[in-house]
C-alpha positions in Angstrom: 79.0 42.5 -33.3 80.5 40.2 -31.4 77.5 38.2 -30.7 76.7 38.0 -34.3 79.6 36.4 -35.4 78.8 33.9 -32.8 75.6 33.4 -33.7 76.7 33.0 -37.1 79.5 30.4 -36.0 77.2 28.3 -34.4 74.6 28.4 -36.6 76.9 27.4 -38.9 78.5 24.4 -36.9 74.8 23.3 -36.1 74.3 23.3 -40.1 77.4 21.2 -40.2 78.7 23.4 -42.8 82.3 24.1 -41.3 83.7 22.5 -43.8 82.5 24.9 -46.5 83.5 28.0 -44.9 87.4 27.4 -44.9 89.4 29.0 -42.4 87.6 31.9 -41.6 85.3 29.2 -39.9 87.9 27.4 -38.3 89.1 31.2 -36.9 85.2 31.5 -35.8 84.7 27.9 -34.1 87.9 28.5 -32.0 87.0 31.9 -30.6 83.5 30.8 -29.7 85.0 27.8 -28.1 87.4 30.4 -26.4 84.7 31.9 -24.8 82.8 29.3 -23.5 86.2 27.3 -22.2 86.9 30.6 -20.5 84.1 31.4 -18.9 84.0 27.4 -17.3 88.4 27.8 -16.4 86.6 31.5 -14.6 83.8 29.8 -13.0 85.8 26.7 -11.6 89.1 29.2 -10.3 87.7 32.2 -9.7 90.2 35.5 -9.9 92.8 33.3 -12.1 93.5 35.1 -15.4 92.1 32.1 -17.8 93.1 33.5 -21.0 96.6 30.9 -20.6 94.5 28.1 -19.5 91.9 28.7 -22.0 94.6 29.2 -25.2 96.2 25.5 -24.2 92.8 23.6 -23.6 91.7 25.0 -27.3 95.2 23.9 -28.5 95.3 20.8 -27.2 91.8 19.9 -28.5 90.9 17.9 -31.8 88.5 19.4 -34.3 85.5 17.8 -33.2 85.6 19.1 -29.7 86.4 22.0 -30.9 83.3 22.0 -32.4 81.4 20.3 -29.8 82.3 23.2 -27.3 81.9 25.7 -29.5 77.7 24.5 -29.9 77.5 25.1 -26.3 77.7 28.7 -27.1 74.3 28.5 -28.9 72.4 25.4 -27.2 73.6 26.2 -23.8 76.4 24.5 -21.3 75.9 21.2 -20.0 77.6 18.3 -17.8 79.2 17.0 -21.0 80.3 19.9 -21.6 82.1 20.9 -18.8 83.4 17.2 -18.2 85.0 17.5 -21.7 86.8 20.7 -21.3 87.9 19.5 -18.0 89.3 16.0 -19.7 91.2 18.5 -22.2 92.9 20.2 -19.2 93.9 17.0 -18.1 95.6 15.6 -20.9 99.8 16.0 -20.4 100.2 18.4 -23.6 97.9 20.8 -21.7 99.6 20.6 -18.3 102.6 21.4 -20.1 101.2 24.5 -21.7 99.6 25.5 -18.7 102.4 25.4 -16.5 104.6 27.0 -19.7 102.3 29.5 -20.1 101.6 31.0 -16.2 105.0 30.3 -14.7 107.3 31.1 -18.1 108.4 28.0 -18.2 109.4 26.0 -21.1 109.2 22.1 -20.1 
């Protein structure tokens, strides 16, 4: 099931019809960009739980990469990709979240 609401996602961001399908869209885009942000935190730090890491990257990303990310669920991972979801991790709102996040911290 799973699978086809990601299919369905991502056919619908490559339709660029997001913005007719509200918020149950929005809800859609992020956990398919969940999954393919988590799978990239898992297969750069292997054994770290990258749910944390993951949550803050998605959080700390605009719409449009959000969306970009999210069509590398369907068309497949690439360089940019990975470079974007690594720039995302870098940014100081993300640091913050990660650190808050895995050491229950709240700087």
């Amino acid at each position: 099931m799973r699978v086809i609401v990601s299919l369905f996602a991502g056919a619908m961001v490559l339709a660029g019809c997001m913005q007719d399908i509200g918020t149950t869209g929005d809800v859609l885009v992020r956990d398919t960009a969940k999954g393919v942000v988590n799978t990239a935190v898992q297969a750069r730090f292997p054994g770290v739980d990258a749910e944390p890491f993951t949550d803050c990257i998605i959080d700390n990303a605009s719409s449009a990469e959000i969306i970009q990310i999210a069509e590398s669920a369907i068309v497949g991972t690439n360089a940019a990709t990975t470079n974007l979801i690594a720039e995302i991790a870098e940014r100081p709102d993300t640091v913050r979240c990660a650190v808050n996040n895995s050491l229950g911290l709240n700087i």
